[in-house]
C-alpha positions in Angstrom: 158.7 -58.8 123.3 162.7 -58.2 123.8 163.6 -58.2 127.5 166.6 -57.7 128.4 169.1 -56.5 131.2 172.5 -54.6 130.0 175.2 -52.8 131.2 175.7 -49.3 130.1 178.9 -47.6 130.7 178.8 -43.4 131.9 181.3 -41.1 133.0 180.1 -42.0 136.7 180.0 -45.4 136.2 178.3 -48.8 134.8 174.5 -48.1 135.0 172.4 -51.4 134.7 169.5 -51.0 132.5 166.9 -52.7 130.9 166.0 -52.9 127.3 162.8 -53.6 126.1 161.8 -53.7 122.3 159.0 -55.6 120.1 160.8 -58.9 118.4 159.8 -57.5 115.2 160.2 -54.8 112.7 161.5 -51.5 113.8 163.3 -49.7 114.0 161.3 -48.0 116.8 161.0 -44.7 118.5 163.2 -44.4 121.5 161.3 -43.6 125.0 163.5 -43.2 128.2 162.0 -44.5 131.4 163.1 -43.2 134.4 162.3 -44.8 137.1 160.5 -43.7 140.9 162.3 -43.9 144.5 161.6 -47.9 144.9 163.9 -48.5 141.8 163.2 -50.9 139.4 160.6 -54.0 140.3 158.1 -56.4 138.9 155.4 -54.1 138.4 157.5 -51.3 136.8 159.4 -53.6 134.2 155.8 -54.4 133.4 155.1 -50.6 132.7 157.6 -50.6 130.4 157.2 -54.1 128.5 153.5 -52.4 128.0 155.1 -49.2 126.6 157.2 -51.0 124.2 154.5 -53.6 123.0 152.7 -50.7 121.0 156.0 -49.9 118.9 159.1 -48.3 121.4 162.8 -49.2 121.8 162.4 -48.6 125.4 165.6 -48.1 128.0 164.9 -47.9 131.9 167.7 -47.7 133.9 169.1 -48.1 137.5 169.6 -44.5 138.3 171.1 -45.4 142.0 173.9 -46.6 140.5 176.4 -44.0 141.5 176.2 -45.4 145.1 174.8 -48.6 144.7 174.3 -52.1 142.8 171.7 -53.1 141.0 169.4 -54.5 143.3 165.5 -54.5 144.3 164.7 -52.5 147.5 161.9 -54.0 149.7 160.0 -52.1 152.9 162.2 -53.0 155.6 163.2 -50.2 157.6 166.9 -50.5 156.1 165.4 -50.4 152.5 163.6 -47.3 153.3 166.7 -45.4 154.6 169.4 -46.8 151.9 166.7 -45.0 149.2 166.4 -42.2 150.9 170.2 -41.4 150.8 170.3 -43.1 147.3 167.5 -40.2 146.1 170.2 -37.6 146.7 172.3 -39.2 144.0 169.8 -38.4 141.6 170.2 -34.8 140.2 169.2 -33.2 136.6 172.8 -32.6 136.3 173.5 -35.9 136.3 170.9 -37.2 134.1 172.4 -35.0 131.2 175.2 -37.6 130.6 173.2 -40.5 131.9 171.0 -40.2 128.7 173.7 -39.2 126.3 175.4 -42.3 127.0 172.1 -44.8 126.7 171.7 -42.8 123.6 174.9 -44.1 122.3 174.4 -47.6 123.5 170.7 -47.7 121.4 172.4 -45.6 118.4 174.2 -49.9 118.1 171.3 -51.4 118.3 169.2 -51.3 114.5 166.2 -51.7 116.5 166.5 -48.0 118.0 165.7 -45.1 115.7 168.4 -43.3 117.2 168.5 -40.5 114.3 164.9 -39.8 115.3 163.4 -37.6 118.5 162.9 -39.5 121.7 160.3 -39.5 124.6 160.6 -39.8 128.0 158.0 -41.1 130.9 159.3 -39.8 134.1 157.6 -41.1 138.1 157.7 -39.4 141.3 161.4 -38.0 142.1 162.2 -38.3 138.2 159.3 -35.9 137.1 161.7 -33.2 137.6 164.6 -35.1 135.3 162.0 -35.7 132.1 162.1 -31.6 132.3 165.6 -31.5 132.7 165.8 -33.4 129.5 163.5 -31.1 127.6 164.9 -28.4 128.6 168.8 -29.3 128.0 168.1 -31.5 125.0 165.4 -28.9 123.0 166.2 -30.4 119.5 166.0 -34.2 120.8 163.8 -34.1 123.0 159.9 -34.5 121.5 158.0 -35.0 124.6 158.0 -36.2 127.9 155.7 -37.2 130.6 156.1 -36.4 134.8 153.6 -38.7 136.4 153.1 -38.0 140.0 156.1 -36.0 139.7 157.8 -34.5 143.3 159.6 -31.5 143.5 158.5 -29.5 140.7 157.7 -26.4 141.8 160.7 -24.7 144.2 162.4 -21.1 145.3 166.1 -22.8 143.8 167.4 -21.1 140.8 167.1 -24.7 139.2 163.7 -25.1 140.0 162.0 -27.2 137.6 159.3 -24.9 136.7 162.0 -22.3 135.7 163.3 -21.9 132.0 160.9 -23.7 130.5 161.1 -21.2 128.0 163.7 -23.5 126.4 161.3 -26.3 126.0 160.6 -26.9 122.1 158.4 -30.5 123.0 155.4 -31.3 124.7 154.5 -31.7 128.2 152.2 -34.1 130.1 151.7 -33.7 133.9 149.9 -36.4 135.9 149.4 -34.5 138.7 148.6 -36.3 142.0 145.8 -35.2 144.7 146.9 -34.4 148.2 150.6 -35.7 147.1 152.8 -33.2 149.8 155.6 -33.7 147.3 153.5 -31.9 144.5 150.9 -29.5 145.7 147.7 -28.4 144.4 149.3 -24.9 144.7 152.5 -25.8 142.9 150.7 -26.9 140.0 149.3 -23.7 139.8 152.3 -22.1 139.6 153.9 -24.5 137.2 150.5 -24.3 134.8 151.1 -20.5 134.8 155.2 -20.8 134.3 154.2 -23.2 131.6 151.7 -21.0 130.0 154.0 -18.0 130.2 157.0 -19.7 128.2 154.3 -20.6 125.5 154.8 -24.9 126.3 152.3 -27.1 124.7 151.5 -28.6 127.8 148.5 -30.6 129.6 148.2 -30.9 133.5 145.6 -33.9 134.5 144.6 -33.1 138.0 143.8 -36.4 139.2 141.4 -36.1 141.7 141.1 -38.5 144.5 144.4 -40.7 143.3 147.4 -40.2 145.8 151.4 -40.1 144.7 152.1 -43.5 143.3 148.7 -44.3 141.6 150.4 -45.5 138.4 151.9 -48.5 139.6 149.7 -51.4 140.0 150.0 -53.8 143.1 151.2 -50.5 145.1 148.6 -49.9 148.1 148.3 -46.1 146.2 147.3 -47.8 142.5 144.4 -46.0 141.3 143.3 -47.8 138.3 141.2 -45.0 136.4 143.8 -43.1 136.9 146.7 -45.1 135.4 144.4 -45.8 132.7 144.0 -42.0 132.0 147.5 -41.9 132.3 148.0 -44.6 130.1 145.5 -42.8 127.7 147.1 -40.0 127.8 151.2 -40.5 127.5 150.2 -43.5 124.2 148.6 -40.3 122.9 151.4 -38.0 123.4 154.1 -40.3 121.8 151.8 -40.8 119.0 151.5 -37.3 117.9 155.5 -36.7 118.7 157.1 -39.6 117.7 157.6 -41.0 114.3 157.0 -44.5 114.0 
């Protein structure tokens, strides 16, 4: 496996990011993956290294870079406010050109399928940008995957559950139980919005596994859970992406 850490250049910015890619063959399917409020760590970079091991050119970048470094946050109580504010900087406007210009940094690299579609896995506050993505990138954009996604459902013009009629891909929701970011209520509404604009979707209420059980070593992990999430976006890129 190809690890490694590069800097991509946006129109807000240089955005650190790691590449991940098997050592061989290719040229693979791009997946974009976006990252949850603790940024990038350990146990996330080994999300993705897993992703890409079964045939992905995989990006995952620092998406607090508008106001910040590259760093690791810890659980101090400084930590906790500094990614608080630096959640703010994270908006589906902004993650337009974000991806358009990691896009053009894999279209360089021959072990990218950049003329192909691409996936995206998107956790906790960027649930809300994987939609963003299918919904301004229709024609790109094969299918994505919000997993224990916050904010999706909302009374703003921009809410994510709103013109989904535009997506052409398809949908995964791991949907968190008792998670006050994503309610059992709001995914009711954003099964019916989805139904209504036609989506091929799939919602997996996951009973009994709070927000954040995807990421092992996380007091929250729930490992049938992950697993079924795991099942369930390998599955997804399989029947959307070419290999």
């Amino acid at each position: 496996m190809i690890e490694r850490q590069v800097e991509i250049e946006t129109k807000d910015g240089t955005m650190t990011t790691f590449e991940f890619h098997p050592e061989e063959g290719g040229p693979y399917p791009i997946v974009l993956y976006l990252m949850d409020a603790p940024s990038i760590r350990p146990a996330l970079k080994d999300m993705t290294s897993r992703l890409a091991s079964a045939g992905y050119y995989v990006l995952l970048p620092f998406l607090y870079y508008r106001k910040s470094p590259y760093r690791e946050f810890g659980m101090s109580d400084d930590d906790i406010h500094d990614r608080r504010e630096l959640m703010q900087t994270v908006t589906r406007e902004g993650i337009i050109p974000d991806v358009e210009a990691m896009l053009d940094f894999a279209g360089k690299n021959d072990m990218a399928d950049s003329a192909g579609k691409i996936g995206a896995v998107g956790f906790c506050m960027s649930g809300p940008m994987v939609l963003a993505l299918a919904q301004a990138m229709p024609d790109k954009v094969a299918a994505v995957a919000s997993v224990h996604g916050a904010w999706l459902v909302s009374d703003k013009d921009d809410s994510p559950h709103k013109q989904l009629d535009k997506i052409k891909g398809e949908v995964y929701f791991g949907w968190a139980d008792n998670d006050p970011t994503a309610t059992r209520e709001e995914m009711e509404i954003m099964d019916k919005a989805l139904t209504g604009a036609g989506v091929n979707y799939r919602i997996d209420f996951m009973e009994g596994a709070l927000h954040g059980f995807a990421v092992p070593g996380g007091e929250r992990y729930n490992r049938e859970a992950a697993e079924k999430h795991w099942e369930r976006v390998h599955a997804l890129f399989r029947r959307n992406l070419s290999s």
